[in-house]
FIROVO-761512 format. One record per atom (N, C-alpha, C, CB): atom name; residue in three letters; x, y, z; residue number from 1. Coordinates in Angstrom, 3 decimals. Glycine has a CB too. Layout:
BEGIN
REC   atom   rest          X          Y          Z    nr
REC     CA    ala          X          Y          Z   NUM
...
***
This chain:
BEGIN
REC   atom   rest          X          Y          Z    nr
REC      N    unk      0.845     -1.182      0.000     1
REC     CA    unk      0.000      0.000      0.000     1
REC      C    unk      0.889      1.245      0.000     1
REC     CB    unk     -0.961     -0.001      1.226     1
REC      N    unk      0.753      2.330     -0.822     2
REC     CA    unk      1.034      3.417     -0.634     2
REC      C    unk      1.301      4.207      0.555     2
REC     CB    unk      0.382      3.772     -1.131     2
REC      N    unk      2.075      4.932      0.740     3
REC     CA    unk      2.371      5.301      2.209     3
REC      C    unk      1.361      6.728      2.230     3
REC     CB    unk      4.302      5.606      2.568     3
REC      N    unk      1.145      7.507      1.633     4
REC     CA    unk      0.404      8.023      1.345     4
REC      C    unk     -1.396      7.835      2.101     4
REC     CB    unk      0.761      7.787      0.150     4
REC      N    unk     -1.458      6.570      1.388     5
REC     CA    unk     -3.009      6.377      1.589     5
REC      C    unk     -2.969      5.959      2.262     5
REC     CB    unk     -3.885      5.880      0.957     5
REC      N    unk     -1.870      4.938      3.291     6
REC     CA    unk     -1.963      4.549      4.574     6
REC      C    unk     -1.985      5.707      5.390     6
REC     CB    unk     -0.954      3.674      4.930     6
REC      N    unk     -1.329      6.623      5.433     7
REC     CA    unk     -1.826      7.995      6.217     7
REC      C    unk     -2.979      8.345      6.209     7
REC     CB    unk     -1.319      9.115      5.846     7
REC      N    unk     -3.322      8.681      4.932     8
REC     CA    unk     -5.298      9.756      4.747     8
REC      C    unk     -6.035      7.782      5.302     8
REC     CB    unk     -6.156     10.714      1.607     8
REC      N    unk     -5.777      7.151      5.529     9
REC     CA    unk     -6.368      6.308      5.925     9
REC      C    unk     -6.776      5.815      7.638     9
REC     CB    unk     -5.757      5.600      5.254     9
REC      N    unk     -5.535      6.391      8.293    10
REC     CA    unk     -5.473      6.569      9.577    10
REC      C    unk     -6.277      7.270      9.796    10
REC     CB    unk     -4.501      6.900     10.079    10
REC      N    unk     -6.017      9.096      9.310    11
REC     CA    unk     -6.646      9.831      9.588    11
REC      C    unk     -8.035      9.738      9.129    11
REC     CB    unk     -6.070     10.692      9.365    11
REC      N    unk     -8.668      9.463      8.138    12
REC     CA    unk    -10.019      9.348      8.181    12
REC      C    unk    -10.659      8.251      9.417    12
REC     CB    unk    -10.386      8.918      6.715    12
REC      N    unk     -9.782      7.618      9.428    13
REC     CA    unk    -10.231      6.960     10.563    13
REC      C    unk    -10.080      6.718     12.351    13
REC     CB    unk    -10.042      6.148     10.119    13
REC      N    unk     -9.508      8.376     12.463    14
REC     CA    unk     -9.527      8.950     13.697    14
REC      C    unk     -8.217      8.488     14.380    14
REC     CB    unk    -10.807      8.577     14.461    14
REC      N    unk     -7.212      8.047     13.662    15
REC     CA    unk     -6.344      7.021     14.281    15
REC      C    unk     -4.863      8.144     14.206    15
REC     CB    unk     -6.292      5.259     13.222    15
REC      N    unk     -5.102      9.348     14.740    16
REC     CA    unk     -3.997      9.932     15.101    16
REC      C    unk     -4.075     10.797     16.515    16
REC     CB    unk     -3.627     10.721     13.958    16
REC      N    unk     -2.570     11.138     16.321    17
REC     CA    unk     -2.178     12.354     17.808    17
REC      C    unk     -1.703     13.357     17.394    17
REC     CB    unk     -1.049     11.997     18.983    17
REC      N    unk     -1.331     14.143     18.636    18
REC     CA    unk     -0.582     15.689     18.204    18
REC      C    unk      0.348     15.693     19.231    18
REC     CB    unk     -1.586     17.246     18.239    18
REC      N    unk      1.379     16.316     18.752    19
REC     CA    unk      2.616     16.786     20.246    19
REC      C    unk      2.535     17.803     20.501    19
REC     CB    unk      4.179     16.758     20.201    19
REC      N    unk      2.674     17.787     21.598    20
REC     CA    unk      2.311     19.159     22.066    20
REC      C    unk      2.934     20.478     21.220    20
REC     CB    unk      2.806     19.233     23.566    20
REC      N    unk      4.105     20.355     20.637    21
REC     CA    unk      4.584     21.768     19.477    21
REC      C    unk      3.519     21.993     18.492    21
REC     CB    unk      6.090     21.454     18.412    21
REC      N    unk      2.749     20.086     18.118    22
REC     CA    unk      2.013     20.819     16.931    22
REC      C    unk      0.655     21.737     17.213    22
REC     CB    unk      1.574     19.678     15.919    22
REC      N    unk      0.694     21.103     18.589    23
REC     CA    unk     -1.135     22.336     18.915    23
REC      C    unk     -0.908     23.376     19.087    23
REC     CB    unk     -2.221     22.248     20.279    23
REC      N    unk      0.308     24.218     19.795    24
REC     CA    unk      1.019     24.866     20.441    24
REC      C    unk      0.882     25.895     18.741    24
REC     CB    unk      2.526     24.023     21.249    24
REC      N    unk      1.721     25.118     17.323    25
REC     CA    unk      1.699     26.294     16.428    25
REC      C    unk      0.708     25.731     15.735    25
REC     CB    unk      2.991     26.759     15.609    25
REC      N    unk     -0.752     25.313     15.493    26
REC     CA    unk     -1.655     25.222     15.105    26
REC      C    unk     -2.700     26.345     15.930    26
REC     CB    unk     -1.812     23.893     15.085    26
REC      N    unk     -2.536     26.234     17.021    27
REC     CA    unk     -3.464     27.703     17.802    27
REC      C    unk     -2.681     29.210     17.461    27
REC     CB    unk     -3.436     27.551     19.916    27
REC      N    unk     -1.360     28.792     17.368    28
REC     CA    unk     -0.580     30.242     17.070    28
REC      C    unk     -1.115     30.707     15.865    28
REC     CB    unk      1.090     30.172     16.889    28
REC      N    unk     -1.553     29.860     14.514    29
REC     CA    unk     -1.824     29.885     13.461    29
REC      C    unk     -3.658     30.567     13.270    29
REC     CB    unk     -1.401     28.436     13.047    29
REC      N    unk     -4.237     30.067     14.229    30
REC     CA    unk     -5.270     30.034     14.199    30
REC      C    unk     -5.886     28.758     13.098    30
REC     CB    unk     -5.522     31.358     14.021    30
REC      N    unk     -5.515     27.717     12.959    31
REC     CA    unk     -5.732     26.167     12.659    31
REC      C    unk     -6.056     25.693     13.882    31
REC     CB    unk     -4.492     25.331     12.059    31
REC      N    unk     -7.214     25.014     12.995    32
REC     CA    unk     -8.222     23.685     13.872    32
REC      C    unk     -7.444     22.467     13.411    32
REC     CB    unk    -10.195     23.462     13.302    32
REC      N    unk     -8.207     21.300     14.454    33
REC     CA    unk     -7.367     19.873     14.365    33
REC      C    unk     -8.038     19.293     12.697    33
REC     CB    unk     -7.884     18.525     16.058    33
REC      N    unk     -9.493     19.754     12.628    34
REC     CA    unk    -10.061     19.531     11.140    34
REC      C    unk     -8.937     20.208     10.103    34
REC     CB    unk    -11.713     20.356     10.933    34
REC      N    unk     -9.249     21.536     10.456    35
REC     CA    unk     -8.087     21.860      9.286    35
REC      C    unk     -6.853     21.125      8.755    35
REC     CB    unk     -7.494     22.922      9.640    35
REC      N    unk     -6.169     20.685      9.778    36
REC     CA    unk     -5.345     20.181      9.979    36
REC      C    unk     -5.092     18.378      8.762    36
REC     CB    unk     -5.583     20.255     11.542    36
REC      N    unk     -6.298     17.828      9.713    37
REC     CA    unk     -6.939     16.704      9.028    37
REC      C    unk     -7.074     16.456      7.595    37
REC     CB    unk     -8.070     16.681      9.409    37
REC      N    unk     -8.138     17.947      7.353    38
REC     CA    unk     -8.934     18.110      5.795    38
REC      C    unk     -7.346     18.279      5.107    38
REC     CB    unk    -10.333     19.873      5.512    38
REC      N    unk     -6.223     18.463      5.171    39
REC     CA    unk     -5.063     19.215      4.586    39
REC      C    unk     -4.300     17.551      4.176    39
REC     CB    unk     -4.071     20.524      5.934    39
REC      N    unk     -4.431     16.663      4.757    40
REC     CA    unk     -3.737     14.943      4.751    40
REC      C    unk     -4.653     14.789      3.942    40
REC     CB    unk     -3.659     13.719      6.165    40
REC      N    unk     -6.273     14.446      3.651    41
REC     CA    unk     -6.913     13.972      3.324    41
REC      C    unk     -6.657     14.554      1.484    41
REC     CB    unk     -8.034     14.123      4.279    41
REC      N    unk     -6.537     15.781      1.818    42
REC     CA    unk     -6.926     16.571      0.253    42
REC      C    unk     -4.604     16.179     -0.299    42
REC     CB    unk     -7.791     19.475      0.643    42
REC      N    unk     -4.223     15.931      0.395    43
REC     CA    unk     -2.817     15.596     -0.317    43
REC      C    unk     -2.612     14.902     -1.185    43
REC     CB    unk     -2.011     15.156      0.277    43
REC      N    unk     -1.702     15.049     -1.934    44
REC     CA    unk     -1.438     14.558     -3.633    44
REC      C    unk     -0.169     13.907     -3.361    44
REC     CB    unk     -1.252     15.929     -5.008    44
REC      N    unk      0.466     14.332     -2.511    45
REC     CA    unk      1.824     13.917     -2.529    45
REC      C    unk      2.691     13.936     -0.941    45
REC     CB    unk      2.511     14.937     -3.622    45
REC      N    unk      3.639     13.541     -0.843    46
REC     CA    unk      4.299     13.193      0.520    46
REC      C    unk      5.550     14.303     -0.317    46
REC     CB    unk      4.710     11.078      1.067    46
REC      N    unk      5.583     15.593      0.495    47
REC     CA    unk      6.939     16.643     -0.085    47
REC      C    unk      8.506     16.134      0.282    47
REC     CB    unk      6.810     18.335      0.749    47
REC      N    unk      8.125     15.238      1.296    48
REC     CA    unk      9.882     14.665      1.169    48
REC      C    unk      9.909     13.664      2.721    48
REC     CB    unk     11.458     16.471      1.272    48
REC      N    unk     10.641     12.791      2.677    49
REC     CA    unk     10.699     11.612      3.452    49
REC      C    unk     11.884     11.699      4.659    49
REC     CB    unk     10.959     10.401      2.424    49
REC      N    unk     11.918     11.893      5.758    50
REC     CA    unk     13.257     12.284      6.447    50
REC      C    unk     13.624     10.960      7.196    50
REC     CB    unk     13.116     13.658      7.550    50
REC      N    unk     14.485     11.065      7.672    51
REC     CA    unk     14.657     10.361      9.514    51
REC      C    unk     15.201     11.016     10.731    51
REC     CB    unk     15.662      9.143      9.614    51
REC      N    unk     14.371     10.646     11.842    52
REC     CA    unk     14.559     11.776     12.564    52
REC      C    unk     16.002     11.280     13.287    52
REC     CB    unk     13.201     12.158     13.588    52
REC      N    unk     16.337     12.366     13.615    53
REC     CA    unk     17.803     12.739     14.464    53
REC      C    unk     17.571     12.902     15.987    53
REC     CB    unk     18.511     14.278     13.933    53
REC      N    unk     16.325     12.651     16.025    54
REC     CA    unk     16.266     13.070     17.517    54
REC      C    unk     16.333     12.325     18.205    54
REC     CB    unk     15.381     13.629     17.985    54
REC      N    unk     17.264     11.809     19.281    55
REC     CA    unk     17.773     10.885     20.294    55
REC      C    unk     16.662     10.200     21.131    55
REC     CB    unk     18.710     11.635     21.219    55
REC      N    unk     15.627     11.220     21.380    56
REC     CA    unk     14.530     11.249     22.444    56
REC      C    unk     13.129     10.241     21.875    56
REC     CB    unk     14.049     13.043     22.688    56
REC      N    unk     13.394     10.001     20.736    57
REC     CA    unk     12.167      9.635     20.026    57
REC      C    unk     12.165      7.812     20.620    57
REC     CB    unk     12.352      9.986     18.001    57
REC      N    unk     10.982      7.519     20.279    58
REC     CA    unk     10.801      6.375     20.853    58
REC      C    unk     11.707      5.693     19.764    58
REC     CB    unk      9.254      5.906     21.091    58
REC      N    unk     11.706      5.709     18.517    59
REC     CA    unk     12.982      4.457     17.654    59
REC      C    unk     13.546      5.492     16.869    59
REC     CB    unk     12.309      2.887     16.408    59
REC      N    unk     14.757      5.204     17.120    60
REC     CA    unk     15.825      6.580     16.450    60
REC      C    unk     15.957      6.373     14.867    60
REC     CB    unk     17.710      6.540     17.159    60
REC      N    unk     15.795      7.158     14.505    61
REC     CA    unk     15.679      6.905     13.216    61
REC      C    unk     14.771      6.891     12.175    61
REC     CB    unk     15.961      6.157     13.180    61
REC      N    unk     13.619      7.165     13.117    62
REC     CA    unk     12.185      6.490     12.229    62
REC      C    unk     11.803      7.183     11.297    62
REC     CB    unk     10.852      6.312     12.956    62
REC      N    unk     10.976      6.732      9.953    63
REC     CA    unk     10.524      8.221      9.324    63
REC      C    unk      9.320      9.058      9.505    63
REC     CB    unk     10.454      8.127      8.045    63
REC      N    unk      9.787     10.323      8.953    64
REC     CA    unk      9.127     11.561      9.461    64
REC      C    unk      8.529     11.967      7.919    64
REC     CB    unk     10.310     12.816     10.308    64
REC      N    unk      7.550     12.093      7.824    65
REC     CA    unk      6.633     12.520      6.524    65
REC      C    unk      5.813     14.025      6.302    65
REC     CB    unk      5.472     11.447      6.506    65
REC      N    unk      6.866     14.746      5.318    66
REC     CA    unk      6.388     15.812      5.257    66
REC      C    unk      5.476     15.847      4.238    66
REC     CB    unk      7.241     16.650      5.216    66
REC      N    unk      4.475     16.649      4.504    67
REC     CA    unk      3.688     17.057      3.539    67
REC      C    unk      3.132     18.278      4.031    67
REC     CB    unk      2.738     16.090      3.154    67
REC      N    unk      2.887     18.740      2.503    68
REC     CA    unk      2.614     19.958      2.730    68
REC      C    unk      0.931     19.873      1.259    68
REC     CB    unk      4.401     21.152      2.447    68
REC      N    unk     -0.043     20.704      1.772    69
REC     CA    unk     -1.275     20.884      1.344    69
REC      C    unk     -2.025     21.797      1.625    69
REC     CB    unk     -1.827     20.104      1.526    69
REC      N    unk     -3.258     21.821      1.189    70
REC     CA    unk     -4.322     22.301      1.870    70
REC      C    unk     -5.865     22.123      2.151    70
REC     CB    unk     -4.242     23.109      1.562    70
REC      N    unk     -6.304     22.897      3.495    71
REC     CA    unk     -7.676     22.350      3.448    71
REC      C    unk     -8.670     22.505      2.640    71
REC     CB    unk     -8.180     22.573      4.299    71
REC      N    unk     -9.770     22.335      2.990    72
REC     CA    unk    -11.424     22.290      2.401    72
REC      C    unk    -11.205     23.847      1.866    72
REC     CB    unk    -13.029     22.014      3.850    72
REC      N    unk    -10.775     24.447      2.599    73
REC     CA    unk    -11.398     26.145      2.388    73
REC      C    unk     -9.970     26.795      1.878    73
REC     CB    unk    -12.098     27.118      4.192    73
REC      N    unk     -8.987     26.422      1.370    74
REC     CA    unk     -7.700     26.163      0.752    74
REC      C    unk     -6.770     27.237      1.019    74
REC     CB    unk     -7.819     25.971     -0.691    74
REC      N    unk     -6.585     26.659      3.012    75
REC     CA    unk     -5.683     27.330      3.678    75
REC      C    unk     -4.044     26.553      3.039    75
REC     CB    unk     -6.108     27.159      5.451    75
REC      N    unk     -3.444     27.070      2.685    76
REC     CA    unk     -2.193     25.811      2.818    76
REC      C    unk     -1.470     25.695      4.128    76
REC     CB    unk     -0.920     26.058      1.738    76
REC      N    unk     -1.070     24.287      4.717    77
REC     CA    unk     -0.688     23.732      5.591    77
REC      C    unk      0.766     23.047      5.336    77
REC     CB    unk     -1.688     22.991      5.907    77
REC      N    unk      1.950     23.452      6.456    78
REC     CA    unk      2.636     22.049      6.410    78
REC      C    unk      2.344     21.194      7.687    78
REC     CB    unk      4.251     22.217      6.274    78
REC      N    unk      2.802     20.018      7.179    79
REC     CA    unk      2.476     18.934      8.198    79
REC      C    unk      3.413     17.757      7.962    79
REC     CB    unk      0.935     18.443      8.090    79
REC      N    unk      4.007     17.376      9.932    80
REC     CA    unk      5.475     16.979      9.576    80
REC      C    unk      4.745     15.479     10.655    80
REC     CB    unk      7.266     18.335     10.243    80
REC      N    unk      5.068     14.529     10.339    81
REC     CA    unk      4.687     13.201     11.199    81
REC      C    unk      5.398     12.341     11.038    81
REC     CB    unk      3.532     12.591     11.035    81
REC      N    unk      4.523     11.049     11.592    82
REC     CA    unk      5.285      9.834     11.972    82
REC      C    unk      3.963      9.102     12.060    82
REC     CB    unk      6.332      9.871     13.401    82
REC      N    unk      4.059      7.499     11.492    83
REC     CA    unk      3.841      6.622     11.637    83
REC      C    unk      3.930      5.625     13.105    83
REC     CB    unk      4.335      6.469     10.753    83
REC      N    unk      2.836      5.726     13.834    84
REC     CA    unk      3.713      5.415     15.373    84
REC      C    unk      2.601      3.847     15.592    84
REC     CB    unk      3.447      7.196     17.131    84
REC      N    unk      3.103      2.581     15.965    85
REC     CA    unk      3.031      1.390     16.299    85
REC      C    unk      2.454      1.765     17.720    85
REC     CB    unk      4.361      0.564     16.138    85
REC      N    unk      1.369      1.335     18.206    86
REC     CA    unk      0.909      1.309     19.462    86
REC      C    unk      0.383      0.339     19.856    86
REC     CB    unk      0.228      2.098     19.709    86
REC      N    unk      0.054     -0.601     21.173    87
REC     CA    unk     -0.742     -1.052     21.186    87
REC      C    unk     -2.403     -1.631     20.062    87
REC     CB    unk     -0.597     -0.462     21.969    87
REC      N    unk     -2.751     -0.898     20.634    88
REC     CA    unk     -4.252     -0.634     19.720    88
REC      C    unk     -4.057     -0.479     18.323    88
REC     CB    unk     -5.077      0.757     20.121    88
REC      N    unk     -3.001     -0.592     17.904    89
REC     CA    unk     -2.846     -0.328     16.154    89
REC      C    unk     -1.783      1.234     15.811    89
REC     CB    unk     -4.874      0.031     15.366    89
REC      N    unk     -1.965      1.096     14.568    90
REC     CA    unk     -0.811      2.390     14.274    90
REC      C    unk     -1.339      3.345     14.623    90
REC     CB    unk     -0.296      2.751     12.878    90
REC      N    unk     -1.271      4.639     14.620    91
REC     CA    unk     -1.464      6.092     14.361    91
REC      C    unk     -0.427      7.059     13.853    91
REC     CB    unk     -1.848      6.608     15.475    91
REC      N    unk     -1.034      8.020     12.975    92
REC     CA    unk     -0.610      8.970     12.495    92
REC      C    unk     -0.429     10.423     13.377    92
REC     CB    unk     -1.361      8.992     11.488    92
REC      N    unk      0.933     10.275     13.637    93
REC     CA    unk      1.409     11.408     15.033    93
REC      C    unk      1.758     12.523     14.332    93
REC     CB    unk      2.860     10.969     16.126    93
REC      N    unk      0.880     13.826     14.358    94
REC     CA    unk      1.468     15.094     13.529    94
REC      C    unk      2.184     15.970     15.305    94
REC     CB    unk     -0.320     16.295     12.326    94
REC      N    unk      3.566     15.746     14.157    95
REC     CA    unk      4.910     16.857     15.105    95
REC      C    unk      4.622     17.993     15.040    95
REC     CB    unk      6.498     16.983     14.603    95
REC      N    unk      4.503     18.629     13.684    96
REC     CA    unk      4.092     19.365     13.326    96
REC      C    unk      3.103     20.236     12.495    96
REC     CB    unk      4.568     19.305     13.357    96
REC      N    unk      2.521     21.061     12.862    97
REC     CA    unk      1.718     21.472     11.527    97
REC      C    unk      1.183     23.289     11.880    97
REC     CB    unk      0.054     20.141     11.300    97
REC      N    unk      1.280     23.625     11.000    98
REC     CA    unk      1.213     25.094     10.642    98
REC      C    unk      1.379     25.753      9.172    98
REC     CB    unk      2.206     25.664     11.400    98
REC      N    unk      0.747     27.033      8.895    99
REC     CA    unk      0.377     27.862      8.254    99
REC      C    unk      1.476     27.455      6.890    99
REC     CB    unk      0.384     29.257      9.069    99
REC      N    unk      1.314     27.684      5.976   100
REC     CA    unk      2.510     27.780      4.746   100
REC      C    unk      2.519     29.244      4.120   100
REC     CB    unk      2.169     26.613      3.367   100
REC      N    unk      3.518     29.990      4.700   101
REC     CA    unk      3.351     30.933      3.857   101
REC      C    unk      3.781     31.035      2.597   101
REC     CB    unk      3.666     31.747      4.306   101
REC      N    unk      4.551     30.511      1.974   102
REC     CA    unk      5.263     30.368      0.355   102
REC      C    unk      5.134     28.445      0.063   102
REC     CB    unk      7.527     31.084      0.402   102
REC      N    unk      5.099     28.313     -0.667   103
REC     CA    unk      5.204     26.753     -1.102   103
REC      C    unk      6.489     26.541     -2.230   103
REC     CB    unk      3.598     26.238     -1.895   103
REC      N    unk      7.238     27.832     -2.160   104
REC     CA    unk      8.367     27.870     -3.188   104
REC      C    unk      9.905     27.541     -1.981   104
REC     CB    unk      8.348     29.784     -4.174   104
REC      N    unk      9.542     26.683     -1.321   105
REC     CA    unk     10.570     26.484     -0.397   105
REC      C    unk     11.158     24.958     -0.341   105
REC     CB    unk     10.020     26.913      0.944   105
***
């Protein structure tokens, strides 16, 4: 399966989180968790594939999926995550997400 549609697939199906940075600049933004949502769902593409560097993370290394879009009402959004193994099944963990001001970046 597409990594892609395994994401808008989580998320349509309620199967994500937020860290605390991403609510933190989603309220700074004035973005809702829908907004947020509607912006994965309406995506065409994954803008680039990382691994994280961060020591602290539960598996070092893991990947981090940027994408960048927009919602229903065609705010553009970036939005930076992870694929996270839990108990209860996967979820889609947004690190980040906030406003896009240029998409020429």
């Amino acid at each position: 399966m597409d990594i892609l549609q395994r994401i808008k697939q989580l998320v349509l199906r309620g199967r994500v989180g937020f860290a605390r940075k991403a609510l933190e600049e989603m309220r700074s933004d004035g973005l809702r968790i829908d907004d947020v949502t509607e912006s994965i769902i309406c995506a065409q593409t994954i803008a680039k594939t990382l691994r994280s560097k961060n020591p602290n993370r539960r598996y070092p290394g893991e990947k981090l999926y940027v994408i960048k879009s927009f919602s229903f009402d065609g705010t553009p959004i970036y939005t930076k995550g992870a694929i996270v193994r839990k108990p209860e099944g996967e979820v889609f963990y947004f690190l980040v997400s906030s406003k896009i001001v240029t998409f020429g970046d």
